[in-house]
N, C-alpha and C positions, 0 to 999 in steps of 0.2 A: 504493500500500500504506500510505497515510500520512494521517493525517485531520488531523494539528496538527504545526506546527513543532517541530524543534529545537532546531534553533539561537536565544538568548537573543536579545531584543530590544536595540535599543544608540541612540545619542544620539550627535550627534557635538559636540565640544566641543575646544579650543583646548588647553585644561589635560589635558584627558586622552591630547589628542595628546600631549604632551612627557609626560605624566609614565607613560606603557602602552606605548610604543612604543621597541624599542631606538634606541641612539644612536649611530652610528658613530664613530672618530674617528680623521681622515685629516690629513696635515699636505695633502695635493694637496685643496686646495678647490672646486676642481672636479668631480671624483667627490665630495663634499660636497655638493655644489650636485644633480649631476645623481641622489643617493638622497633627497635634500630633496624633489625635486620630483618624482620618481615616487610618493612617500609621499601630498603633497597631489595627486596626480592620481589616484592608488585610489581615496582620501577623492570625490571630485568625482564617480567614477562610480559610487560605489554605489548601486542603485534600492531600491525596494520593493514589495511587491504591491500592488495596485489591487485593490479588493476592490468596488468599481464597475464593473468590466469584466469580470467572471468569472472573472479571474485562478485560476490552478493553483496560482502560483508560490505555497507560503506563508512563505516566509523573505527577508529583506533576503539581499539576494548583490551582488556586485563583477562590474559587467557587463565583457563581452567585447568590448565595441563593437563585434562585425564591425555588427550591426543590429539589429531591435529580438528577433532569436532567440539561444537561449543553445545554445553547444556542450557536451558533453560531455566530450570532453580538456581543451576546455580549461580549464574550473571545475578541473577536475584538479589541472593545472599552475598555477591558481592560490592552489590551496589549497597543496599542498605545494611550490610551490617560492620562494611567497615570502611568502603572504599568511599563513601557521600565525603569523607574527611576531607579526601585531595580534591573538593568538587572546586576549588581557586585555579586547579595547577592542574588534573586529569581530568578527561571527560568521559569517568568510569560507565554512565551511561550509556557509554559508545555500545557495552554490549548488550543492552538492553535494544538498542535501534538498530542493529542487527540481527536482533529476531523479529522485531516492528516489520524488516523488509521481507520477512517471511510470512506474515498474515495475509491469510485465505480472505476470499471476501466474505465471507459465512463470521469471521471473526477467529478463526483458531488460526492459533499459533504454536506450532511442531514443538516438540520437547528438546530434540538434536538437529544440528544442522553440522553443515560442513559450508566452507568460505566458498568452495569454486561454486556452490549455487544449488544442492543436493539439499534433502530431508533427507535424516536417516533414520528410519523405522525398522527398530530389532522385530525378528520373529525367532523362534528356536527349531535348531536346524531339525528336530524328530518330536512332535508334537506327541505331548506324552499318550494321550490315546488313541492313536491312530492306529500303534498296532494290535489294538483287540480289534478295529475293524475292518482291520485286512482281507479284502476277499484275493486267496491267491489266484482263482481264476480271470479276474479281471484289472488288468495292471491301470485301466485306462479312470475304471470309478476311485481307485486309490488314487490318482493322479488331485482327482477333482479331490474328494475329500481334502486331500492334502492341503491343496491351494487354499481352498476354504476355512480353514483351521486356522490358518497362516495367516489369514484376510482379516480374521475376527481376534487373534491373538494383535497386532495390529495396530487396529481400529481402538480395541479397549486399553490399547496402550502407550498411544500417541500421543501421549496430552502429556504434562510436567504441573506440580504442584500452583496453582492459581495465586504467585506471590508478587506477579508484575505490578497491581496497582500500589501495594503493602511498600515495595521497591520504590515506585514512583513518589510516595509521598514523606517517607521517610527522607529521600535526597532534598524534595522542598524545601523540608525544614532546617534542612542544613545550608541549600544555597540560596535559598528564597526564590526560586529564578520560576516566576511563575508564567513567564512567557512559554519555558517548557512544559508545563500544565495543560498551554492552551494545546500545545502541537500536538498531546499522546490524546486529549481527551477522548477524542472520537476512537482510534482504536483501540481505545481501554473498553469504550462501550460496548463495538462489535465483538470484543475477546468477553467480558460482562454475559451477555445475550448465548456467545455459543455457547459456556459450561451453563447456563440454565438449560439453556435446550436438550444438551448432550450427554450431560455428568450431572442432572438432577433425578431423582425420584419423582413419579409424577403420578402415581395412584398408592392408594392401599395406607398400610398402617407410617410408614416410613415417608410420606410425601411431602417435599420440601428439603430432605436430608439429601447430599451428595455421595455419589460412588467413582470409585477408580480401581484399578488392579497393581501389582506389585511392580511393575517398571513405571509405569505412568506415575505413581506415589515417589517415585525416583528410591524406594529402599529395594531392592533388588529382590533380595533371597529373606526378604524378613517373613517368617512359619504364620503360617494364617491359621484357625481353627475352622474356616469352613472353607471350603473346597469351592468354593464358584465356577473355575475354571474346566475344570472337569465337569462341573453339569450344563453347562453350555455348551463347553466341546463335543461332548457326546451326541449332541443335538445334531450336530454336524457328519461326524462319525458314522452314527446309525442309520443317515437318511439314506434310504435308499437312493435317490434322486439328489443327491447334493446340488445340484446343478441350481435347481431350481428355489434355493436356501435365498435369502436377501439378507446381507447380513446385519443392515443397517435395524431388522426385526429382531435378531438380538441381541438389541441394545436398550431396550426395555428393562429395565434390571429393578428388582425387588430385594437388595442390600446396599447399605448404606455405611459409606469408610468415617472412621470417625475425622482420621487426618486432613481430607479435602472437605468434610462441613466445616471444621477450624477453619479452618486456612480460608474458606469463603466467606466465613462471618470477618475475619481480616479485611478482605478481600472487600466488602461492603462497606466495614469501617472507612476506608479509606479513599472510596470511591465518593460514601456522601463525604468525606473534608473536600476533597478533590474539589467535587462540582460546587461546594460552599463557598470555596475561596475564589473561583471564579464567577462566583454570582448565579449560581442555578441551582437556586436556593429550591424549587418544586422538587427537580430531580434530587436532590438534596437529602429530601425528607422519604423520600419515594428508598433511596439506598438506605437511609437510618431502620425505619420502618422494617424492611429487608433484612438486617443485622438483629434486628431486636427478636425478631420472628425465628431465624434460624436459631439464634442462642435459646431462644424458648424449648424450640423442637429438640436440639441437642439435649438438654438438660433433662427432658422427658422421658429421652428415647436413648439415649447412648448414656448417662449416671447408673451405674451402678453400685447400690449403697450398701449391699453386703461386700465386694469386693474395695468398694471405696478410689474407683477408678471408673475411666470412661471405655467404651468398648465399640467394635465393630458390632452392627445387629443385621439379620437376616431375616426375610417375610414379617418379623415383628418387634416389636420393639422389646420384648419376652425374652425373645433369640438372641441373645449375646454371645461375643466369641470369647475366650476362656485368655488370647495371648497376652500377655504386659508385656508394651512395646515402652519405648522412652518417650515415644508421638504423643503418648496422650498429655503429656505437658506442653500441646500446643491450646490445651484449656486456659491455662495462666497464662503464655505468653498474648493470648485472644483476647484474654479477660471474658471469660466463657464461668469459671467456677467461680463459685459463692465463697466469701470467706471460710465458713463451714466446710465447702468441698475441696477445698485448698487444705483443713488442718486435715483430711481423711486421705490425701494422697502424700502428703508430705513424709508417711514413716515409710514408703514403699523406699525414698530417697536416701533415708539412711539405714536401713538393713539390708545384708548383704545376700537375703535373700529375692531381693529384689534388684536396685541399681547402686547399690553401695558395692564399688571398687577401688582397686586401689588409683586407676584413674578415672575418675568422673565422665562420664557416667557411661556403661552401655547400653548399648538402645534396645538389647533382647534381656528380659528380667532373667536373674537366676536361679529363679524358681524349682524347686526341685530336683537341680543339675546332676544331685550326686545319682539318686537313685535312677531318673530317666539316662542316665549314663550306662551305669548296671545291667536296665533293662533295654540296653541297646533303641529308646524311643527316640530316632534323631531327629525325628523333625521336629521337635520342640526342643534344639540340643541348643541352649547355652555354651559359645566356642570361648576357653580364655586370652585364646591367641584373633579372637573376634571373628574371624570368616566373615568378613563383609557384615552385614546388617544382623547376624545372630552371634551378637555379643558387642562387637568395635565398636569402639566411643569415636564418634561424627563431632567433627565442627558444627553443622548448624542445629542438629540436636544438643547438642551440650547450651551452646549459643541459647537457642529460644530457650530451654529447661532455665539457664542462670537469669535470664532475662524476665523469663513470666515470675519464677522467684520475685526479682526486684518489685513486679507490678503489685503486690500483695504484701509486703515488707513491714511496710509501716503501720499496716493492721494486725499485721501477724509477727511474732518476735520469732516465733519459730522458722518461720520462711529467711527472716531476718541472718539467723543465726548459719540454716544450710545454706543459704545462698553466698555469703559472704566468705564460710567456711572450704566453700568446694570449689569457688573463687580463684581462691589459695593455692589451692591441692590441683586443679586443673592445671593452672598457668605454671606454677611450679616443676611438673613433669615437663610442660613443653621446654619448659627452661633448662632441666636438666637434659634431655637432647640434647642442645646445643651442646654444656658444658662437654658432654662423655663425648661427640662429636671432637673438639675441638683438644680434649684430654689424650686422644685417642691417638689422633692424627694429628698433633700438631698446627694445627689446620687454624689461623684465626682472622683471616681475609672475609668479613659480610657476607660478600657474594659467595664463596667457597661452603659456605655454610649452610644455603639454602635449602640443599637435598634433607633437611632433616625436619620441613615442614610436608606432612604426611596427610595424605587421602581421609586414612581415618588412623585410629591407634589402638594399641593392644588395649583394651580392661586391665589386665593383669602386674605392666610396668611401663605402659604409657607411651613407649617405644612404636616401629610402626606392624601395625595390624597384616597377617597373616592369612593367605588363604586357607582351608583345610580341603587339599588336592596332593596333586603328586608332588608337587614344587615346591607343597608351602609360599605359595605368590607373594612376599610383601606388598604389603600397601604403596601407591604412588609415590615417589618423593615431590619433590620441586611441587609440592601440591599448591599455590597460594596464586588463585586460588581461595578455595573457599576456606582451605587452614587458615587466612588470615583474621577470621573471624575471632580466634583467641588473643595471640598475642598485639593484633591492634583494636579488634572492638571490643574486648572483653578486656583490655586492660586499660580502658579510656572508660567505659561504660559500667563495668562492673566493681573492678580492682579499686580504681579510681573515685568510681560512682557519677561519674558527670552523664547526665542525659540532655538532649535537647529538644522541649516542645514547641506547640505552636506560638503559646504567651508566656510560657516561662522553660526555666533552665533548674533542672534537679540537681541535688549531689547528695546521694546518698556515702554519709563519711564515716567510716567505720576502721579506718587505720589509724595506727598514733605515730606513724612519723611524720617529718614535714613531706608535704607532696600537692599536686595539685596537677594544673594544665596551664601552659602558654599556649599563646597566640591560636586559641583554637576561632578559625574563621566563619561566621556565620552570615550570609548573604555576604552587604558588602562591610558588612561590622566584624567585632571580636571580642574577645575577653578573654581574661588570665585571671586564672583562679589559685591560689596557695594557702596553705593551712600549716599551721603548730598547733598541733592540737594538745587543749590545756585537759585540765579537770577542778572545774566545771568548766564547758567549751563557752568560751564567750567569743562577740564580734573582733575583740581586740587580737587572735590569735589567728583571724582573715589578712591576707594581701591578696585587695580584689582589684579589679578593673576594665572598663567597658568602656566598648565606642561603637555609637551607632545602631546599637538594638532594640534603644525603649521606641525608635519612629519604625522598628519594623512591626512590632505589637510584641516584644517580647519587655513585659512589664517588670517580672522578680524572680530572682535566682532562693532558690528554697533548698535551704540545707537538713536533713534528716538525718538522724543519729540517733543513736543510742547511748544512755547516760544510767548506769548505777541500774538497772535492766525496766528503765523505761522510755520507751522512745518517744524523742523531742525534736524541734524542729526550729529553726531560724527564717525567716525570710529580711532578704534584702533588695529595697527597693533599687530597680534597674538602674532609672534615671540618677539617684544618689553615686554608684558605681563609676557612670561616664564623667561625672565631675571629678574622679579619681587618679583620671593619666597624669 
């Protein structure tokens, strides 16, 4: 839908590094060290179009490294969750607008692409039922079946988690630039319109809830409790007449993921600020309304109060599936659970029979590992070396898991406490990489170093994540990638505590050295934030200051802590601040 870029062209340069890029400042020199070095390792993989190769792609963007194809979540998560930072100095965007140039006119937008101008749509090479319906007399009905199979494996799994508007408006708030607003709105709509049409529920006990399958959900191999896929495929398998199957008729689906309703209540959230700040204030109330309605249905239909977590449901809202994934902590990062439903999922957090590891957090719970070990049950096997999604600790799972944390902090002392605590323990691992990296080998050149930001990481010593095959696969290196989500957004956002809204700027402070944030750039303003934190924390133990934020609408910076185990809170008026420089 897009004939010319968006996002601005950019130069890379040494001076613009330091003087566009926030600055952290940590008395631990090693979380110092390891956001230093995720900074020059974005810098290192950003590409650009080839315009000799017939490139689609028309914007610089910050690759993925899985290979030479870009995902769709993940541009996402690297727009908003760590890259909106450089929005002065990169135009991390860029990968977002080169999936823009891949939208359909229907409104969808492919999960994978590749730059010379391809969709790439996985199928698997031997469709697991096909060989119960092998007729050996007839090589030509296997033929069709086959295709078939392929067609509707596919189709259900074309899509990538619904986080582009979530992305888009999170970068806003960081560059103010709402002339970019104006350019996505409309394909934000038509992409809006296709997951209702496509990835909605639309009859029965489950209507209004969202469905996806496990590539599309972007967790690969993560163990399902109901089988969908096999009862659809058979459908195909058994037909006599495959031929004559439409497969677009089985897409009808009567289960509903808990993951993409999240992520579409997100997804609404963000859509009514969207068209608010632009003034289309009907359509406005029309997405709120939409938000409020699904978090309803979710709450109904996917809480489960004897388990105390949320779940996949099937034909009924009754039907719940039995997995603990780490996904359903896209409740708090949504603001989907109730105070209440926050303290009933928070122990699953810290026992180790669920996501308590030695590094935070895996995304498959360890729920009865020893014994379905014993009894050789593997598809609900708990890996400690991760195998991809059943067990490895994910950057943007850990990401939203620390982040919905913060949403609910200051109501809850307990979220307060994990969240800050595993904070610690996450970024600490990634830190020790580096260290035993650099121990190891001698090795203490930034750039040399990169390889040890990782796809995903072992559970077990945080190190990189493991296949369970013949090779034992490691996890990616040079991941960042969506790894940068730890050592730059979670150590700005989390470690740190500084958030940035639409009218105000948070900082949740919970460290007692001095530390804080320079020159962090918001539109065309700034502010530098520094702390000594006392006992009892008073104003006097701030070095604050602003320029240019109270005329954007951002009116007060709101300090939240914890004091003697009750949390308190400061607010300091904006305008006071920019009298400050």
């Amino acid at each position: 839908m897009y004939a010319y870029p968006l996002s601005p062209a950019w130069k890379y340069s040494e001076a613009n590094l330091r003087q566009l890029l926030p600055e952290i400042q940590l008395e631990d020199s090693d979380i110092t060290t390891l956001n230093k070095v995720a900074w020059i390792t974005f810098f290192s993989n950003t590409r650009q179009p080839d315009s000799q190769h017939n490139h689609r792609y028309i914007s610089d963007w910050l690759s993925t490294q899985f290979s030479n194809h870009e995902f769709f979540w993940d541009q996402a998560f690297c727009t908003f969750g760590f890259g909106l930072y450089a929005h002065r100095y990169f135009p991390v965007t860029g990968g977002l607008d080169n999936f823009y140039r891949f939208q359909h006119t229907d409104g969808f937008i492919p999960r994978e692409t590749s730059p010379d101008g391809y969709e790439v749509h996985y199928a698997p090479s031997q469709p697991t039922s096909l060989t119960e319906a092998t007729d050996e007399n007839n090589k030509a009905l296997n033929a069709i079946r086959e295709r078939k199979i392929r067609e509707l494996y596919i189709e259900e799994n074309k899509n990538n988690p619904p986080l582009i508007a979530h992305a888009e408006w999170r970068y806003y708030l960081m560059s103010r630039n709402l002339q970019r607003l104006h350019s996505v709105i409309i394909p934000l709509e038509h992409y809006t319109r296709w997951q209702e049409k496509n990835r909605q529920v639309k009859t029965g006990p489950l209507e209004g809830l969202f469905w996806q399958r496990a590539f599309g959900s972007g967790m690969d191999n993560i163990p399902l409790g109901f089988d969908v896929w096999t009862r659809d495929e058979k459908k195909i398998s058994s037909h006599p007449d495959p031929e004559l199957i439409n497969i677009s008729d089985l897409l009808d689906k009567n289960d509903a993921w808990f993951d993409i309703s999240a992520q579409m209540k997100l997804h609404y959230d963000a859509m009514a600020n969207i068209e608010r700040v632009l003034g289309h204030h009907e359509q406005s109330e029309i997405y709120r309304t939409k938000s409020e309605q699904l978090k309803d249905k979710i709450n109904e239909c996917m809480w489960d109060y004897q388990k105390g977590g949320y779940f996949n449901v099937q034909d009924s809202c009754d039907n719940k599936e039995a997995t603990y994934t780490l996904s359903m902590f896209w409740a708090l990062y949504a603001e989907i659970a109730s105070n209440k439903q926050v303290d009933a999922m928070l122990p699953m957090l810290t026992s180790s029979l669920y996501f308590r590891s030695a590094m935070p957090y895996p995304a498959l719970a360890q729920l009865y590992w020893p014994i379905l070990k014993w009894l050789r049950l593997l598809r609900y096997q708990f890996n400690k070396d991760g195998n991809y999604w059943q067990g490895g600790s994910w950057p943007p799972l850990v990401y939203i898991t620390l982040k919905g944390l913060m949403n609910y902090s200051e109501a809850r002392q307990d979220a307060w406490l994990e969240y800050t605590a595993s904070t610690e323990k996450y970024l600490k691992k990634l830190t020790q990489n580096l260290i035993n990296a650099s121990t190891s080998s001698g090795i203490t050149d930034p750039v040399m170093l990169k390889e040890q930001f990782y796809e995903y990481n072992s559970p077990s010593d945080g190190g990189p994540g493991k296949r369970n095959d013949e090779k034992q696969t490691p996890a990616k290196s040079n991941f960042l990638g969506w790894a940068g989500l730890g050592p730059i957004g979670l150590v700005q956002e989390s470690l740190i505590g500084v958030n940035v809204h639409e009218n105000q700027i948070t900082w949740h402070l919970h460290r007692q050295d001095t530390h804080g944030i320079r020159n962090l750039k918001i539109g065309p303003g700034l502010i530098n934030l520094e702390v000594s934190p006392g006992n009892p924390l008073q104003r006097s133990n701030f070095t604050l200051s602003a320029e240019n934020l109270f005329r954007q609408g951002i009116q007060t910076l709101k300090v939240i802590y914890r004091e003697e185990g009750t949390m308190k809170t400061l607010v300091f008026n904006m305008s006071e601040l920019e009298q400050c420089r």
